[in-house]
TORLUM-405046 format. One line per field, with one value per atom (N, C-alpha, C, CB): residue number from 0; residue in three letters; chain; atom name; x, y, z. Coordinates in nm, 3 decimals. Glycine has a CB too. Layout:
k: (NUM  ...)
r: (ALA  ...)
c: (A  ...)
a: (CA  ...)
u: (X  ...)
v: (Y  ...)
w: (Z  ...)
END
This chain:
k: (0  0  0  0  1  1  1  1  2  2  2  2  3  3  3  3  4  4  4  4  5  5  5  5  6  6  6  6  7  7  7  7  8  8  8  8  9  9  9  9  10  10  10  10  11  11  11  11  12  12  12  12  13  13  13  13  14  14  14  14  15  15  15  15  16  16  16  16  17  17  17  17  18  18  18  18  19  19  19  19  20  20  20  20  21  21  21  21  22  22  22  22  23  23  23  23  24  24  24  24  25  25  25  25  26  26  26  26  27  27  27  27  28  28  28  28  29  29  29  29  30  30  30  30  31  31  31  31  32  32  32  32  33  33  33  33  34  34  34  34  35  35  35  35  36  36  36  36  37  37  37  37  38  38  38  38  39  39  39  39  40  40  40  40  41  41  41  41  42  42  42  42  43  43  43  43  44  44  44  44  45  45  45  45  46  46  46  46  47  47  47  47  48  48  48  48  49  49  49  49  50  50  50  50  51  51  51  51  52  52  52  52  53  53  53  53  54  54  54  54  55  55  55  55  56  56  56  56  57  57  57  57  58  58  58  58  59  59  59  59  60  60  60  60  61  61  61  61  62  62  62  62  63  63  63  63  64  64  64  64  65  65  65  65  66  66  66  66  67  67  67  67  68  68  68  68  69  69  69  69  70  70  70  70  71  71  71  71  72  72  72  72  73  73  73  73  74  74  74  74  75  75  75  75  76  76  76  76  77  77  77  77  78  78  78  78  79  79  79  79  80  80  80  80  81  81  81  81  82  82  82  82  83  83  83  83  84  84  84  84  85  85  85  85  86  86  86  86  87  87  87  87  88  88  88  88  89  89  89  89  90  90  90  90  91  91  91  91  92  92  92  92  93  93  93  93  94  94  94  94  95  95  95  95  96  96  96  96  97  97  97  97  98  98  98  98  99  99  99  99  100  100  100  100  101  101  101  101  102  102  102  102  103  103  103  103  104  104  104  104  105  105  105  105  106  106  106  106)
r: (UNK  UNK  UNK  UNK  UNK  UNK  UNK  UNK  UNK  UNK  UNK  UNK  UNK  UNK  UNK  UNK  UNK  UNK  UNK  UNK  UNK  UNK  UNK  UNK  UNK  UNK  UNK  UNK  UNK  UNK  UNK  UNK  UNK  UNK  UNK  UNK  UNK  UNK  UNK  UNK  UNK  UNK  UNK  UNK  UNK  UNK  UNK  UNK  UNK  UNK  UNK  UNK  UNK  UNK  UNK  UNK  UNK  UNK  UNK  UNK  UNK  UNK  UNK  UNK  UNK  UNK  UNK  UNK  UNK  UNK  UNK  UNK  UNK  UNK  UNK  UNK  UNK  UNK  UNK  UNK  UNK  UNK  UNK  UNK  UNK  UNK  UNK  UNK  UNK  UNK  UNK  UNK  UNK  UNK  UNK  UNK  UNK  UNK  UNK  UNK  UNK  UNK  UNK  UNK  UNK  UNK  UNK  UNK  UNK  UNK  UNK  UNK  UNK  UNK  UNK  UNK  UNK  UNK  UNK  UNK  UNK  UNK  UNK  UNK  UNK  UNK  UNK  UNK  UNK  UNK  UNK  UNK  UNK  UNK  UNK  UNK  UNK  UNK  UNK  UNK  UNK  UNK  UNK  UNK  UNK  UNK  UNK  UNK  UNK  UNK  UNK  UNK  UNK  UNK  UNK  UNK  UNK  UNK  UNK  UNK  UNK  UNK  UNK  UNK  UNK  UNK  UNK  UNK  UNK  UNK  UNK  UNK  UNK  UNK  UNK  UNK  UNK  UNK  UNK  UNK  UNK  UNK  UNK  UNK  UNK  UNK  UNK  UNK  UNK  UNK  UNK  UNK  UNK  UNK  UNK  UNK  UNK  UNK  UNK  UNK  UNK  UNK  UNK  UNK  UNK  UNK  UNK  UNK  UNK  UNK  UNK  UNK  UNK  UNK  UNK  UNK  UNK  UNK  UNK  UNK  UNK  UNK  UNK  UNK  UNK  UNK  UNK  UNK  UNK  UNK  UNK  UNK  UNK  UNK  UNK  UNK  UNK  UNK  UNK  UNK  UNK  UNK  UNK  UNK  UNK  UNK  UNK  UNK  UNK  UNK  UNK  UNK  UNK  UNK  UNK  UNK  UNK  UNK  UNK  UNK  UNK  UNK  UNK  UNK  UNK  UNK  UNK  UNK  UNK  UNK  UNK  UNK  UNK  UNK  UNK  UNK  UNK  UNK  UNK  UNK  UNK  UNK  UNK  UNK  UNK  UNK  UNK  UNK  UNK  UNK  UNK  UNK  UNK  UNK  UNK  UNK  UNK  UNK  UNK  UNK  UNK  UNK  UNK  UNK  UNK  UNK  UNK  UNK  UNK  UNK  UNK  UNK  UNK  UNK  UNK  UNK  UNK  UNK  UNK  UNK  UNK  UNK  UNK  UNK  UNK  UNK  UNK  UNK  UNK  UNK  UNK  UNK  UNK  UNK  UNK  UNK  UNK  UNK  UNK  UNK  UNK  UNK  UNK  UNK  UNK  UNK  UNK  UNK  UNK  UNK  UNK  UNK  UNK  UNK  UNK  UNK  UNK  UNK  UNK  UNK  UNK  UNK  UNK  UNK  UNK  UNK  UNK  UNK  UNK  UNK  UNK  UNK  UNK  UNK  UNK  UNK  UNK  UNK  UNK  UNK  UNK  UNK  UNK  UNK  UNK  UNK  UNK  UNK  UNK  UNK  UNK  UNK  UNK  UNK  UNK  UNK  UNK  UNK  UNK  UNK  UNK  UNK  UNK  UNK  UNK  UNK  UNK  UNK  UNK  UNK  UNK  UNK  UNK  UNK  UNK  UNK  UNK  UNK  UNK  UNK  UNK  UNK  UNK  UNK  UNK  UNK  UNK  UNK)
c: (A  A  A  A  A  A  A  A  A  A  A  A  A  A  A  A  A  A  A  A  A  A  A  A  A  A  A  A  A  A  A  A  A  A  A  A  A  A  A  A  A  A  A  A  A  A  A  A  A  A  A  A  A  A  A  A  A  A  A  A  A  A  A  A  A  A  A  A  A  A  A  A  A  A  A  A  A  A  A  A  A  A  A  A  A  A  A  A  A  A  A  A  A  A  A  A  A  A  A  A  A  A  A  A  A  A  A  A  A  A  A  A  A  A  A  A  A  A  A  A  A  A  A  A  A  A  A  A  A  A  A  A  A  A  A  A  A  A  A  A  A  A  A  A  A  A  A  A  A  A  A  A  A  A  A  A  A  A  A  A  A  A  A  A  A  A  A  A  A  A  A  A  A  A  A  A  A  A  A  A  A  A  A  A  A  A  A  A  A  A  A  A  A  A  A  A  A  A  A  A  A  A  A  A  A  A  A  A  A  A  A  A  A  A  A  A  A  A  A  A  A  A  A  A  A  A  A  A  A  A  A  A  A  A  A  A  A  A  A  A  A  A  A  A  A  A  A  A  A  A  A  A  A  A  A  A  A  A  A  A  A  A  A  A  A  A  A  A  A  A  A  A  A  A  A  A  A  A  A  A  A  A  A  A  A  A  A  A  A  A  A  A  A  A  A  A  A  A  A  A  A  A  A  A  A  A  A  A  A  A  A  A  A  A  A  A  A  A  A  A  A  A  A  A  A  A  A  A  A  A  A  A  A  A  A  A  A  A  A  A  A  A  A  A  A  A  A  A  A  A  A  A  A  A  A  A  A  A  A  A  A  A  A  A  A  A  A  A  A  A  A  A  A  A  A  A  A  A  A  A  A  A  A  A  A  A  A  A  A  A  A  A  A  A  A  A  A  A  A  A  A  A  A  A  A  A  A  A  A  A  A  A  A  A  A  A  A  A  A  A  A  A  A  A  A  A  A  A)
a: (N  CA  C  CB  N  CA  C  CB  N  CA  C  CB  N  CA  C  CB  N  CA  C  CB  N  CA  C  CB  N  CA  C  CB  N  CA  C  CB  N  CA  C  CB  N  CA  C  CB  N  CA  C  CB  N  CA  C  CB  N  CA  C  CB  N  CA  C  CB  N  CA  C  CB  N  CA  C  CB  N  CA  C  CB  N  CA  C  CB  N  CA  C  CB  N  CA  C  CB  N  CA  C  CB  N  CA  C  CB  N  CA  C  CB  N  CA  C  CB  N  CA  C  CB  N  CA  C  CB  N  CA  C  CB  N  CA  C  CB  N  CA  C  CB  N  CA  C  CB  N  CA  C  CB  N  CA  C  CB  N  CA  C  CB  N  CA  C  CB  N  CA  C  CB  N  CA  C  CB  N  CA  C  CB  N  CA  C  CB  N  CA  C  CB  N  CA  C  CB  N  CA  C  CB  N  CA  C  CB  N  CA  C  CB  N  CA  C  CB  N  CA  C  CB  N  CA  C  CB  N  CA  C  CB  N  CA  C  CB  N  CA  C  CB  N  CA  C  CB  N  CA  C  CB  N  CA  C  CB  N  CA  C  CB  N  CA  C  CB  N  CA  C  CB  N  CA  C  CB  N  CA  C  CB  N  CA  C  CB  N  CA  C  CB  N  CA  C  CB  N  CA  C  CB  N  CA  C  CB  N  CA  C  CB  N  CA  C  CB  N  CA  C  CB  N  CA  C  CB  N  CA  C  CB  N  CA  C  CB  N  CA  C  CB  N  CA  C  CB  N  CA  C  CB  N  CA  C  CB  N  CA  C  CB  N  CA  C  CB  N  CA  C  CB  N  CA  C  CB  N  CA  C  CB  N  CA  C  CB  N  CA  C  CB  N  CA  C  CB  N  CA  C  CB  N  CA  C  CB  N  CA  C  CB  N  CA  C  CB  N  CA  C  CB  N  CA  C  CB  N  CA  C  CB  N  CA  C  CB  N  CA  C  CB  N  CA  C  CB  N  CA  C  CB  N  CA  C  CB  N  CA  C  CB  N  CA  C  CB  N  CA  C  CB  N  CA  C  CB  N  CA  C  CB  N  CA  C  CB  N  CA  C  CB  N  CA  C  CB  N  CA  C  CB  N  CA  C  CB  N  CA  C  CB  N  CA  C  CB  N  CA  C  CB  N  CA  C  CB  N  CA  C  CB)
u: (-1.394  -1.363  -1.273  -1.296  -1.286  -1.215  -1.118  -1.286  -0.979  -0.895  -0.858  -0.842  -0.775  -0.762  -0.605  -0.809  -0.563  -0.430  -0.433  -0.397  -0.239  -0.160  -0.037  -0.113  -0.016  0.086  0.175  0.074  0.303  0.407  0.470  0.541  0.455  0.536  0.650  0.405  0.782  0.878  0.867  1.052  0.867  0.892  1.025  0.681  1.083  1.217  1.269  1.207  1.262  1.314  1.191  1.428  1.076  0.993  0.883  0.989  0.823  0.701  0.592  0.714  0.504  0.331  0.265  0.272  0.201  0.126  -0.024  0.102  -0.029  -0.180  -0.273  -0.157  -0.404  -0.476  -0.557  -0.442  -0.663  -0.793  -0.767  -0.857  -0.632  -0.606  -0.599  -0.425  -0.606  -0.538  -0.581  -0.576  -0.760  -0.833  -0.903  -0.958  -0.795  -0.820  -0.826  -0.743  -0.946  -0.993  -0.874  -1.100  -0.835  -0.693  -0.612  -0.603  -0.598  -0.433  -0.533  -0.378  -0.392  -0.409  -0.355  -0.316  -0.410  -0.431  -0.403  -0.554  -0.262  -0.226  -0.244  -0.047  -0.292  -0.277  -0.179  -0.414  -0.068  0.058  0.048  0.180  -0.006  -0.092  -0.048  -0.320  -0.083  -0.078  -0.205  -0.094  -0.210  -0.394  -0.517  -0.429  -0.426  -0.512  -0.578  -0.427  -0.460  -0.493  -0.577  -0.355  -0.568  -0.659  -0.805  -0.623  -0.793  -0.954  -1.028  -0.957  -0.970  -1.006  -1.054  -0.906  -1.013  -1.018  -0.945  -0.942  -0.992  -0.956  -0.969  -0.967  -0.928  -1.031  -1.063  -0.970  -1.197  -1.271  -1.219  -1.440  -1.132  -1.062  -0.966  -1.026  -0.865  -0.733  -0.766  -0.683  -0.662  -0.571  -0.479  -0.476  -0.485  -0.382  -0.267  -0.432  -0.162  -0.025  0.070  0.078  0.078  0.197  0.309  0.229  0.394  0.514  0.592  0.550  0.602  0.715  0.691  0.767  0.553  0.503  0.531  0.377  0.569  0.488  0.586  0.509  0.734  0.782  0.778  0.905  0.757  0.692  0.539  0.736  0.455  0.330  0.259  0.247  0.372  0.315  0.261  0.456  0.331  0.276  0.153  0.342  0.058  -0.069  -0.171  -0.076  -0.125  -0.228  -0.163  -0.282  -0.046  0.067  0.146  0.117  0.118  0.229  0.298  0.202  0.246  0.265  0.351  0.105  0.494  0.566  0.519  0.742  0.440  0.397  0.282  0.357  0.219  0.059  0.118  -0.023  0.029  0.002  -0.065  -0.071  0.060  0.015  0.041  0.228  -0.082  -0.059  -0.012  -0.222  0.035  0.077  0.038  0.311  -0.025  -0.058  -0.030  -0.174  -0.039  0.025  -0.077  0.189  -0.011  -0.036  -0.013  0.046  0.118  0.175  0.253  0.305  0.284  0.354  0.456  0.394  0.528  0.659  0.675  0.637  0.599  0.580  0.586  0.459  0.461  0.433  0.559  0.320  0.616  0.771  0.873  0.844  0.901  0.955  0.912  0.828  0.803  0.704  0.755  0.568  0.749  0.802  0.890  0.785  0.991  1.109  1.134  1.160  1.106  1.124  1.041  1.074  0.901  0.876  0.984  0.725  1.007  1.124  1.240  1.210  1.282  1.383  1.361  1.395  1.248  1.221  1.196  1.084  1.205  1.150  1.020  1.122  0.939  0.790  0.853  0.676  0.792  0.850  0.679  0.949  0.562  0.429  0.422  0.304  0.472  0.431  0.454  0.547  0.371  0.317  0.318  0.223  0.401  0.349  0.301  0.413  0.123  0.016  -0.019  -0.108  0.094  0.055  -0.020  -0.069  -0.068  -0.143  -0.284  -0.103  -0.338  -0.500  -0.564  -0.578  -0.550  -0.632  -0.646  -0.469  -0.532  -0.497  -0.574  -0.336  -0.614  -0.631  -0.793  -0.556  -0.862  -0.995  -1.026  -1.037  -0.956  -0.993  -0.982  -0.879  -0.913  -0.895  -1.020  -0.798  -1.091  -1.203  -1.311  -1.247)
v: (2.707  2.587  2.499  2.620  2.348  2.258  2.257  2.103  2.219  2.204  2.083  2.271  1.977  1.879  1.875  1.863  1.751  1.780  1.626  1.847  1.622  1.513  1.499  1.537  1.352  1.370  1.285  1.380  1.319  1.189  1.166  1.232  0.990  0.930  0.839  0.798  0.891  0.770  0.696  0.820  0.559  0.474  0.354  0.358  0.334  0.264  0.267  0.138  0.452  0.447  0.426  0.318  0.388  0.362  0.486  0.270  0.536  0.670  0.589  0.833  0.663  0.591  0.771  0.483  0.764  0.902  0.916  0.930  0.959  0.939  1.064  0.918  1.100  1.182  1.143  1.258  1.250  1.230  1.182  1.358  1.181  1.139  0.976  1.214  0.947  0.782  0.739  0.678  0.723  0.623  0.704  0.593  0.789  0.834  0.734  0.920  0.751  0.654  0.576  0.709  0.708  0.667  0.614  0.776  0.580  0.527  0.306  0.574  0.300  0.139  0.069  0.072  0.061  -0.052  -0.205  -0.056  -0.211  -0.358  -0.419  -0.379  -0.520  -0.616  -0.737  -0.671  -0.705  -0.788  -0.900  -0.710  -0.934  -1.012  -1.186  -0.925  -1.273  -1.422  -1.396  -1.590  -1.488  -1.485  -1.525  -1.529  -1.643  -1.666  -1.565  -1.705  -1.461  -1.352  -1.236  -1.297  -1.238  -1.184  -1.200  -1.233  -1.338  -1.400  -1.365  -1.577  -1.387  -1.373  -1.204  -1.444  -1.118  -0.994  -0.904  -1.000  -0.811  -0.694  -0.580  -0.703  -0.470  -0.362  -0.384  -0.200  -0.282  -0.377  -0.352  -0.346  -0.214  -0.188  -0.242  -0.109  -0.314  -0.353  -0.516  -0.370  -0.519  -0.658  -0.696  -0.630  -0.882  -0.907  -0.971  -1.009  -0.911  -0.964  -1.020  -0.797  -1.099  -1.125  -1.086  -1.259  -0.986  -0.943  -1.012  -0.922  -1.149  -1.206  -1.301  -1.322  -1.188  -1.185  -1.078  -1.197  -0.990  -0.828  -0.817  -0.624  -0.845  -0.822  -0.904  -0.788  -1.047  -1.075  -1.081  -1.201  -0.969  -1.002  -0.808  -1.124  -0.743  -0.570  -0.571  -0.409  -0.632  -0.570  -0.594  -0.615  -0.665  -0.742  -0.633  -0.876  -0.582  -0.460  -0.328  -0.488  -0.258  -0.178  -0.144  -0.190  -0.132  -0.139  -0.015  -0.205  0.086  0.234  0.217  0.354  0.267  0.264  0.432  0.238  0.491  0.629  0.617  0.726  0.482  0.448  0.463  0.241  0.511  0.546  0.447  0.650  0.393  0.203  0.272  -0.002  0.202  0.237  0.058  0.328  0.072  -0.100  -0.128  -0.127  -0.242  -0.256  -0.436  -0.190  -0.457  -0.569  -0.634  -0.531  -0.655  -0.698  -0.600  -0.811  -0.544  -0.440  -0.314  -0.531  -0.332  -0.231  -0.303  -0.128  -0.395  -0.491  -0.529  -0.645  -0.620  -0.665  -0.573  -0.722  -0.518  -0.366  -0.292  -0.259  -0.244  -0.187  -0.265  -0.166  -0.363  -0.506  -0.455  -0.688  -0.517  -0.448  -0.360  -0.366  -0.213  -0.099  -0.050  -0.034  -0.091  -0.138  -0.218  -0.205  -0.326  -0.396  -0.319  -0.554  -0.239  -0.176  -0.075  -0.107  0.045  0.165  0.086  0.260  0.025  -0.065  -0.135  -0.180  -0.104  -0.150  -0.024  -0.249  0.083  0.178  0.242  0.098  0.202  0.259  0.365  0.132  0.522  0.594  0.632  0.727  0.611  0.660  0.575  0.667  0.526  0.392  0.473  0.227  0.418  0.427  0.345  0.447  0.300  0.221  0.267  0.143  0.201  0.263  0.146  0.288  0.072  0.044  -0.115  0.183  -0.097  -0.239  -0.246  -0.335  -0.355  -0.352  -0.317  -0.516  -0.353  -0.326  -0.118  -0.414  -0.104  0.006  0.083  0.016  0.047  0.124  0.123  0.024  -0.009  0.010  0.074  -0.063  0.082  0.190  0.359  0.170  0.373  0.488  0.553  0.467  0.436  0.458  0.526  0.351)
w: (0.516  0.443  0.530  0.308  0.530  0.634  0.524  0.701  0.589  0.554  0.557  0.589  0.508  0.471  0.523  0.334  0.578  0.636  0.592  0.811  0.570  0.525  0.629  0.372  0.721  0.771  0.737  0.878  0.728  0.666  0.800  0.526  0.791  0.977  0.926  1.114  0.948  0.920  1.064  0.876  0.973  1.126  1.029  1.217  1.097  1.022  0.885  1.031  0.886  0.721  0.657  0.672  0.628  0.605  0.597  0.673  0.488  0.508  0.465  0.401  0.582  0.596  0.572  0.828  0.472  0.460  0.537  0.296  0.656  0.737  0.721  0.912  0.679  0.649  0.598  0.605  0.579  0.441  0.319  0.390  0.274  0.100  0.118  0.015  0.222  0.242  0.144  0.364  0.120  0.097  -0.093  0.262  -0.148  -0.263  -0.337  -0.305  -0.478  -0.543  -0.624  -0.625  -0.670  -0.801  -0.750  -0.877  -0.647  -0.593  -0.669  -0.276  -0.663  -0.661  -0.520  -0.794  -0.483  -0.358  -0.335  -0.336  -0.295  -0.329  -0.170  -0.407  -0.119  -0.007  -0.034  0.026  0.029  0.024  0.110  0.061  0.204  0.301  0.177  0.316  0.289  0.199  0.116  0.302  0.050  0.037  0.091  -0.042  0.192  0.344  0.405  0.457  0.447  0.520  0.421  0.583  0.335  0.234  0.238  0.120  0.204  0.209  0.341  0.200  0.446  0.549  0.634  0.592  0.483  0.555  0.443  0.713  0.398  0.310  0.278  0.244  0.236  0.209  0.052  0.246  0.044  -0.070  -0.218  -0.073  -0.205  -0.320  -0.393  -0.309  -0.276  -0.257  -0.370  -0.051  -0.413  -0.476  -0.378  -0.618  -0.423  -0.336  -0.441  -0.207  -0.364  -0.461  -0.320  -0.577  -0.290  -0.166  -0.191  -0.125  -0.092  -0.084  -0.138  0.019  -0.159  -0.231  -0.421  -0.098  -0.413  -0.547  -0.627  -0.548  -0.521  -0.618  -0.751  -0.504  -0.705  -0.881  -0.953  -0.921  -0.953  -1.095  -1.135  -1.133  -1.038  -1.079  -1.105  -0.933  -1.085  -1.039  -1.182  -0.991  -1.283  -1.424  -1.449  -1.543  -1.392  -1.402  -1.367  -1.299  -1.302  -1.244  -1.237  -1.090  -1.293  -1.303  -1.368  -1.259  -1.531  -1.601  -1.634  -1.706  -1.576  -1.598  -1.454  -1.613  -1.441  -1.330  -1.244  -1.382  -1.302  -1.249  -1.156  -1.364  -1.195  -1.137  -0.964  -1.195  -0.909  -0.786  -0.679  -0.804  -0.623  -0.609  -0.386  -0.734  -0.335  -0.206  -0.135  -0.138  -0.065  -0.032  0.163  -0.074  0.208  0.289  0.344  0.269  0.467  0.497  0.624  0.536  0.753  0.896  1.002  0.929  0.927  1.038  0.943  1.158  0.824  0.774  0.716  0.867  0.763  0.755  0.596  0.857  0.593  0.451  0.328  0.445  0.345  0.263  0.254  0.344  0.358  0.330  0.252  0.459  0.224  0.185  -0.018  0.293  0.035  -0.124  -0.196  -0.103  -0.090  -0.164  -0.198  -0.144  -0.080  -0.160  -0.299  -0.083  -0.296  -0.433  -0.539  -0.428  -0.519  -0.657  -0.666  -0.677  -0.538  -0.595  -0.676  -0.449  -0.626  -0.694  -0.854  -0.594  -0.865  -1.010  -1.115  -1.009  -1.030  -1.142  -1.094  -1.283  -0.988  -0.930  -0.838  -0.833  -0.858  -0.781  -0.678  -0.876  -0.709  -0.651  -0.562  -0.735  -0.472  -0.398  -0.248  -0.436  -0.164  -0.042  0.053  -0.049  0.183  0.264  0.367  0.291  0.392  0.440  0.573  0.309  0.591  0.741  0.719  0.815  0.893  0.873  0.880  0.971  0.842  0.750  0.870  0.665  0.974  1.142  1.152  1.330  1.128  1.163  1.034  1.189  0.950  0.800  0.810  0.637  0.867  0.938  1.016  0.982  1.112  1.209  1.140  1.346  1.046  0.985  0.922  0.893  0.818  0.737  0.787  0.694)
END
């Protein structure tokens, strides 16, 4: 039986979880990206909420603070920004999963 491996990478204080679970169905998938950069490019699951949207808009797609929200950006930057402001609200499932280049090449 293959085994399935999960790796956790701090990079500035910051945890990016890299493995086979990345791209699990149940997670919610936010693209923090403008919506420029959105339109222009996404993964197909993902919503976009811009980093300096996400708390007055997480409840729209999130109202369960348990929901299992993965967050993604350009580079990670933003998305960390993000996840911060959800832990800070009460979201403890949150994930920052890097940047959208890097998350394609993953798939």
């Amino acid at each position: 039986m293959k085994k399935l491996f999960r790796k956790l990478v701090v990079v500035a204080g910051l945890s990016l979880l890299i493995g086979p679970q990345l791209f699990a169905e149940e997670a919610l998938w936010i693209d923090v990206r403008s919506a420029a950069e959105y339109q222009a490019g996404h993964l197909s699951q993902a919503v976009n909420i811009p980093h300096i949207e996400i708390a007055e808009r997480i409840t729209e797609v999130a109202a369960d603070k348990k929901t299992a929200i993965k967050l993604y950006c350009g580079s990670g930057r933003r998305a960390g920004i993000a996840q911060w402001e959800l832990e800070s609200m009460g979201y403890f499932n949150t994930s920052n999963e890097g940047g959208y280049k890097d998350l394609l090449e993953s798939q």
